[in-house]
Chimera marker file (.cmm) of the C-alpha trace (Angstrom):
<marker_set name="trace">
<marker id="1" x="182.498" y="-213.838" z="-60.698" r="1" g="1" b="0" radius="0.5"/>
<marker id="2" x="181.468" y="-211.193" z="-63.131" r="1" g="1" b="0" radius="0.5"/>
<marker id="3" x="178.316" y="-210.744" z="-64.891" r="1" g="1" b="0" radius="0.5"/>
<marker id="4" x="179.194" y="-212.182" z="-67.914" r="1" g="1" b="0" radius="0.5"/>
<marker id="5" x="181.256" y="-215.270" z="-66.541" r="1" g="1" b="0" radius="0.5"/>
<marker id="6" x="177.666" y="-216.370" z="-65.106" r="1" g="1" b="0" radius="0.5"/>
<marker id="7" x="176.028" y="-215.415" z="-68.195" r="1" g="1" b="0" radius="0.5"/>
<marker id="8" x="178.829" y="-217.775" z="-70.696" r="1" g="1" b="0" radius="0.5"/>
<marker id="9" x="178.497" y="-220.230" z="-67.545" r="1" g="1" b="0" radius="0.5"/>
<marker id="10" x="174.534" y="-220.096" z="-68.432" r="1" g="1" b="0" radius="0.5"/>
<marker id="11" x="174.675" y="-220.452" z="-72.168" r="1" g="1" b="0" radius="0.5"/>
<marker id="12" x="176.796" y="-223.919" z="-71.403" r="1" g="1" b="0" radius="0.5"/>
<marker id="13" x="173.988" y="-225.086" z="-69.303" r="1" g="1" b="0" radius="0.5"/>
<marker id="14" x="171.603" y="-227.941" z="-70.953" r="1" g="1" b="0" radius="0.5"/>
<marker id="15" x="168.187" y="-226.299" z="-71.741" r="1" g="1" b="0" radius="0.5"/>
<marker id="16" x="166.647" y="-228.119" z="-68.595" r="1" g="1" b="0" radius="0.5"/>
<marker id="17" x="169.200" y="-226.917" z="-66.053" r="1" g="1" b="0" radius="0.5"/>
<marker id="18" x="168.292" y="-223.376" z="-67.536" r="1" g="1" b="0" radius="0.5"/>
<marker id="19" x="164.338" y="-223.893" z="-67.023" r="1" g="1" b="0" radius="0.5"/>
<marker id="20" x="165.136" y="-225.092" z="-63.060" r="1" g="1" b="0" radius="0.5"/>
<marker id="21" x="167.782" y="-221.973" z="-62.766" r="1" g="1" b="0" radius="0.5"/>
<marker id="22" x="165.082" y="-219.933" z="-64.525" r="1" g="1" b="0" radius="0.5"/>
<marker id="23" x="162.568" y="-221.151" z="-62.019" r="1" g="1" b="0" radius="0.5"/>
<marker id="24" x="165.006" y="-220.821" z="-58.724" r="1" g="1" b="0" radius="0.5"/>
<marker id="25" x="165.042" y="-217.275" z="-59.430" r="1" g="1" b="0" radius="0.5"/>
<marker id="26" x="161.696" y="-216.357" z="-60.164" r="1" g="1" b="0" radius="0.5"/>
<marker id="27" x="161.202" y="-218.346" z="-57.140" r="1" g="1" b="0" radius="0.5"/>
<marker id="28" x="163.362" y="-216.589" z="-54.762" r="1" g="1" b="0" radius="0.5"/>
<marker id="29" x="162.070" y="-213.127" z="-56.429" r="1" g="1" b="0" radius="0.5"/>
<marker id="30" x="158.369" y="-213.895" z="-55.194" r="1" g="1" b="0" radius="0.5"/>
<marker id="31" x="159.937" y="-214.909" z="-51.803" r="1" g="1" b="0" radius="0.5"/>
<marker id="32" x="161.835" y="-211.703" z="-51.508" r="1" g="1" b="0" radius="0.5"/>
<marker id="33" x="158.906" y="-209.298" z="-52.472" r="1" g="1" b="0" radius="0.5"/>
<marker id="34" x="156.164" y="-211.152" z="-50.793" r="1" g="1" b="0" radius="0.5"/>
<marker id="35" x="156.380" y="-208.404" z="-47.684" r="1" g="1" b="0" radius="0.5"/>
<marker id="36" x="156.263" y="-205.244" z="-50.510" r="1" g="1" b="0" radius="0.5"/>
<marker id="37" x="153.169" y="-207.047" z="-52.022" r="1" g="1" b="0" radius="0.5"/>
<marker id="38" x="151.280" y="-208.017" z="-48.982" r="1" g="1" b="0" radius="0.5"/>
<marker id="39" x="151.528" y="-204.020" z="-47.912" r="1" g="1" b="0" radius="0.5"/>
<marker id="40" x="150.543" y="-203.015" z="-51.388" r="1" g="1" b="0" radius="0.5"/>
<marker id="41" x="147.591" y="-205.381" z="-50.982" r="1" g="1" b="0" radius="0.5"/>
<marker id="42" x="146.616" y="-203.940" z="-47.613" r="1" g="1" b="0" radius="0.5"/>
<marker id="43" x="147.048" y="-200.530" z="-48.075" r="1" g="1" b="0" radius="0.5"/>
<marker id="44" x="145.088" y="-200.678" z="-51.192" r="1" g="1" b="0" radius="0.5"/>
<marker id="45" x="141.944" y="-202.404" z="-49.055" r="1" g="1" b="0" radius="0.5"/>
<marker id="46" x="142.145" y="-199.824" z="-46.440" r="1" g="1" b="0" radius="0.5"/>
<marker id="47" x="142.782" y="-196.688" z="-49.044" r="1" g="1" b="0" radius="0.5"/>
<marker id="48" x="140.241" y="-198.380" z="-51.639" r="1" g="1" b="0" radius="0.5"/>
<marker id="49" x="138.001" y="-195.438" z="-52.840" r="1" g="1" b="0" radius="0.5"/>
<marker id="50" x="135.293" y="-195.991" z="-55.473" r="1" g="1" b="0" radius="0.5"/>
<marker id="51" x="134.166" y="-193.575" z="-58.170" r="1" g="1" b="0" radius="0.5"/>
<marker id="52" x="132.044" y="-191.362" z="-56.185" r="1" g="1" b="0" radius="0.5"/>
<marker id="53" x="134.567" y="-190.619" z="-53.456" r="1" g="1" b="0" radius="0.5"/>
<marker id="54" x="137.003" y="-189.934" z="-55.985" r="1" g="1" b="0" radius="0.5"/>
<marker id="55" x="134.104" y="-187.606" z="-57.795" r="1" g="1" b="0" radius="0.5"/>
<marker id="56" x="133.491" y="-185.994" z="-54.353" r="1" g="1" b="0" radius="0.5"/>
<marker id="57" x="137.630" y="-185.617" z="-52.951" r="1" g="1" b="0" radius="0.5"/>
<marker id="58" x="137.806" y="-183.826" z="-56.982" r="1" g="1" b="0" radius="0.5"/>
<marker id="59" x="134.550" y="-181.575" z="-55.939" r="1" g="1" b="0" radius="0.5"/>
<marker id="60" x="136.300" y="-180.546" z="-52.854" r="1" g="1" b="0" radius="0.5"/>
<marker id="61" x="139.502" y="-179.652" z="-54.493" r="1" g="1" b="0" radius="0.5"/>
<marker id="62" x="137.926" y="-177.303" z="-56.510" r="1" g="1" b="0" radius="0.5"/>
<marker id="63" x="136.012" y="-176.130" z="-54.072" r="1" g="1" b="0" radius="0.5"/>
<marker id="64" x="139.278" y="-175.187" z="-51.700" r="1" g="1" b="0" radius="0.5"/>
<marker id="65" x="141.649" y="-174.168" z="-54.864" r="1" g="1" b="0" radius="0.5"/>
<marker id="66" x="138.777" y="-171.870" z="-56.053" r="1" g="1" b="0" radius="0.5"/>
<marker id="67" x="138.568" y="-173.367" z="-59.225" r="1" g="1" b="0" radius="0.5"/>
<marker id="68" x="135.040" y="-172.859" z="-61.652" r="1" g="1" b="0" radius="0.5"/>
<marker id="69" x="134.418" y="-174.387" z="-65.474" r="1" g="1" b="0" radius="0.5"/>
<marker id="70" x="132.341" y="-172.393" z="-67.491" r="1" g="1" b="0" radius="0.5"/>
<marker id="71" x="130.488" y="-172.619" z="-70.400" r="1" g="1" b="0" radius="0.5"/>
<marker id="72" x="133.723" y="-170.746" z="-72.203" r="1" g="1" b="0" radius="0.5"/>
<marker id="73" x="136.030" y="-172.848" z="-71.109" r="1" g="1" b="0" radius="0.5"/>
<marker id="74" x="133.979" y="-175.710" z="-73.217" r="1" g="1" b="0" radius="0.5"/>
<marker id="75" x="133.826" y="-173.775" z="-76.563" r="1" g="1" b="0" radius="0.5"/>
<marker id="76" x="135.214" y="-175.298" z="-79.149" r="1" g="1" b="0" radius="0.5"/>
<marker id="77" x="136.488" y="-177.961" z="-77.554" r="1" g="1" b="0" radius="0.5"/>
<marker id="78" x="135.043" y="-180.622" z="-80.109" r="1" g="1" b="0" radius="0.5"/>
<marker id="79" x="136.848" y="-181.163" z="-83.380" r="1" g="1" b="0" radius="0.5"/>
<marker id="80" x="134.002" y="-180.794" z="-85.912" r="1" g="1" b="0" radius="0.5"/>
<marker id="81" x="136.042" y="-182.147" z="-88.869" r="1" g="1" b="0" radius="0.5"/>
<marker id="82" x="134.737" y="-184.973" z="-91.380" r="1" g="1" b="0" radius="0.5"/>
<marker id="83" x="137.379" y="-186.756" z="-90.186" r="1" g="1" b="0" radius="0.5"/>
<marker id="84" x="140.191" y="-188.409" z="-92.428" r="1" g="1" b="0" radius="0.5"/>
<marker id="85" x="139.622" y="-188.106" z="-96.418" r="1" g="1" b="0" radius="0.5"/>
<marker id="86" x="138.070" y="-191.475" z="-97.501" r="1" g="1" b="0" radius="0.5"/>
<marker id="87" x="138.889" y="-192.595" z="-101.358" r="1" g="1" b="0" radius="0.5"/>
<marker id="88" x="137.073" y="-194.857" z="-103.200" r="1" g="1" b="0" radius="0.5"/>
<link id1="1" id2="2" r="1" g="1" b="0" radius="0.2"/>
<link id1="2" id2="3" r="1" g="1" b="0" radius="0.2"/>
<link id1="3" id2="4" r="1" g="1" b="0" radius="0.2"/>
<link id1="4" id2="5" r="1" g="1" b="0" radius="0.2"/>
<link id1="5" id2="6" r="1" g="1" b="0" radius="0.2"/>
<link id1="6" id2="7" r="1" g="1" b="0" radius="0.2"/>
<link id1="7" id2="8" r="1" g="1" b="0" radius="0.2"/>
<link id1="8" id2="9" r="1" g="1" b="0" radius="0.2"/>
<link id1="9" id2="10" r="1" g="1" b="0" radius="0.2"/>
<link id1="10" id2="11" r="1" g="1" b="0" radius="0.2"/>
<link id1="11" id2="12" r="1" g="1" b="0" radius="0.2"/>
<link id1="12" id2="13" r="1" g="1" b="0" radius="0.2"/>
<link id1="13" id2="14" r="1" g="1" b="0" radius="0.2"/>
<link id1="14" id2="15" r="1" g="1" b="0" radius="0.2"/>
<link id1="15" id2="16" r="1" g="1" b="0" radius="0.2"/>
<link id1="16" id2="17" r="1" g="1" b="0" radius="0.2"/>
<link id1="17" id2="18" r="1" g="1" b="0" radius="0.2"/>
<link id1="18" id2="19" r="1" g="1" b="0" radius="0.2"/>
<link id1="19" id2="20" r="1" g="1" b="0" radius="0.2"/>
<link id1="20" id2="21" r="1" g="1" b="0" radius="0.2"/>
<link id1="21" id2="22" r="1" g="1" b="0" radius="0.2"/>
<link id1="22" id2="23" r="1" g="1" b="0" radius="0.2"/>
<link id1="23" id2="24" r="1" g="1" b="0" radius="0.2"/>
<link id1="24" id2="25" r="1" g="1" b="0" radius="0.2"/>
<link id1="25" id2="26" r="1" g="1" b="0" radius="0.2"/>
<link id1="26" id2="27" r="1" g="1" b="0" radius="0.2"/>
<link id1="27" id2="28" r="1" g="1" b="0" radius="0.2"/>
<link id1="28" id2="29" r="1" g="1" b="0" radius="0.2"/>
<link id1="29" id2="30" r="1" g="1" b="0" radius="0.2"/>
<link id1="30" id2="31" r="1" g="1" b="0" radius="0.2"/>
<link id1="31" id2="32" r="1" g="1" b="0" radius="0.2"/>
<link id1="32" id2="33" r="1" g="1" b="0" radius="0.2"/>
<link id1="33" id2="34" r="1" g="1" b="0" radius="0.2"/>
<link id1="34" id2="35" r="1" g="1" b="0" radius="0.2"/>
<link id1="35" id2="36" r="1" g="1" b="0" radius="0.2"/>
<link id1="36" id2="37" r="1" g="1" b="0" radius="0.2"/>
<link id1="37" id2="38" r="1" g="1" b="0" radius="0.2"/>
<link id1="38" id2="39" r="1" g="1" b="0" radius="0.2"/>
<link id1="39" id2="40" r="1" g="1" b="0" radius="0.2"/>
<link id1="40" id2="41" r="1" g="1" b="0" radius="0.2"/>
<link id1="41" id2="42" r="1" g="1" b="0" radius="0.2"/>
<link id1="42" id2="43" r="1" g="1" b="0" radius="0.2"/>
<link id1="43" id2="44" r="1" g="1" b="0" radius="0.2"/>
<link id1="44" id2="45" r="1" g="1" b="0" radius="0.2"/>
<link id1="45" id2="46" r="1" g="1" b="0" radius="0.2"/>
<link id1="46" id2="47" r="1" g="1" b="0" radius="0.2"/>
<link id1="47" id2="48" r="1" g="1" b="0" radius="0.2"/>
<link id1="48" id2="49" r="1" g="1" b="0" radius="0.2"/>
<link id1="49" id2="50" r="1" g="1" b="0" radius="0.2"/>
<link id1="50" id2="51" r="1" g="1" b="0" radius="0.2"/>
<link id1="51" id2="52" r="1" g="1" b="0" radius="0.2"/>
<link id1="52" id2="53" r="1" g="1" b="0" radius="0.2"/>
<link id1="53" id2="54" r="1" g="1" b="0" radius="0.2"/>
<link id1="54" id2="55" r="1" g="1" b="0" radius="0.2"/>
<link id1="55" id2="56" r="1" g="1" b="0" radius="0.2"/>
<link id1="56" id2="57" r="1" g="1" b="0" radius="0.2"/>
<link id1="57" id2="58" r="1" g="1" b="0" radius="0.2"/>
<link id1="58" id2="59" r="1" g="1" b="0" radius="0.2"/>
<link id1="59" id2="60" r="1" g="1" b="0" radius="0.2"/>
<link id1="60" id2="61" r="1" g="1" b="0" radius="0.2"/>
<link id1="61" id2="62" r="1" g="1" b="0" radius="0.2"/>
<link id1="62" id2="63" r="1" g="1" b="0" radius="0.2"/>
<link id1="63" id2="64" r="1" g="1" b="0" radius="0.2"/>
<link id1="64" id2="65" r="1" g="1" b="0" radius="0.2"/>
<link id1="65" id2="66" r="1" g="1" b="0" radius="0.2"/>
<link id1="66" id2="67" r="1" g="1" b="0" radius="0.2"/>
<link id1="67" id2="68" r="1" g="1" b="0" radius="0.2"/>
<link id1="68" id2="69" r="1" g="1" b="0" radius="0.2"/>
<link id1="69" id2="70" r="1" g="1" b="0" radius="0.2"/>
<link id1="70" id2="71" r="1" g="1" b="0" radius="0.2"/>
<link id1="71" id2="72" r="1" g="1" b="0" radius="0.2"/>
<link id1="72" id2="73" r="1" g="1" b="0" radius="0.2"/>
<link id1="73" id2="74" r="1" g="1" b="0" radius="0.2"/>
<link id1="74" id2="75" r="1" g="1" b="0" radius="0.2"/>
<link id1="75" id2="76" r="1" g="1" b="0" radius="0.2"/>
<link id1="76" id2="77" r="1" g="1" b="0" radius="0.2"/>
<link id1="77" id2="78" r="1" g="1" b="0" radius="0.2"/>
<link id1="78" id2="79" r="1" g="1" b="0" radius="0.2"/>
<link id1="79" id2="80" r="1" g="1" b="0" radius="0.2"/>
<link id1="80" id2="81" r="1" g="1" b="0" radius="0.2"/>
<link id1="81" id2="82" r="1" g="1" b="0" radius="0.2"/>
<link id1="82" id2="83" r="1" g="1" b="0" radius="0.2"/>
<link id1="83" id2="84" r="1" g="1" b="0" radius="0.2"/>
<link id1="84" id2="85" r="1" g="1" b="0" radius="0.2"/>
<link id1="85" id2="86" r="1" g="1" b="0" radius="0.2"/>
<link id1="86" id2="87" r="1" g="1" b="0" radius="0.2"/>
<link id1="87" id2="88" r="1" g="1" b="0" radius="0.2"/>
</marker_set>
């Protein structure tokens, strides 16, 4: 059966038969990625870093890659427009 002989088959289905089909196939979606999410879950508890060992893994980067920010590379950085034209 071909895509779209289940999907006419679907449209001739009463709107509650469409709700349970709906529901059998979220259903068996969860099912099938409940191993994918419980490794997501875990590796994100064991890999979990906060802000400041983010900050410090982005200090050492620099640090290895020889990278430095100056002053110069700040100037004129902000936009020191009025902004947009406001008419009254």
């Amino acid at each position: 059966m071909t895509l779209q002989e289940i999907i006419a088959q679907v449209e001739n289905l009463s709107m509650e038969d469409r709700d349970y089909l709906f529901e059998l196939i979220r259903q068996q979606r969860i099912d099938n990625h409940q191993p994918v999410i419980a490794n997501c879950l875990e590796d994100e508890k064991t890999n979990s870093e906060g802000f400041w060992d983010l900050t410090l893994r982005f200090r050492k980067r620099m640090e290895q890659e020889n990278i430095i920010f100056t002053d110069e590379d700040f100037l004129d950085l902000r936009d020191r427009s009025v902004g947009r034209e406001v008419k009254f």
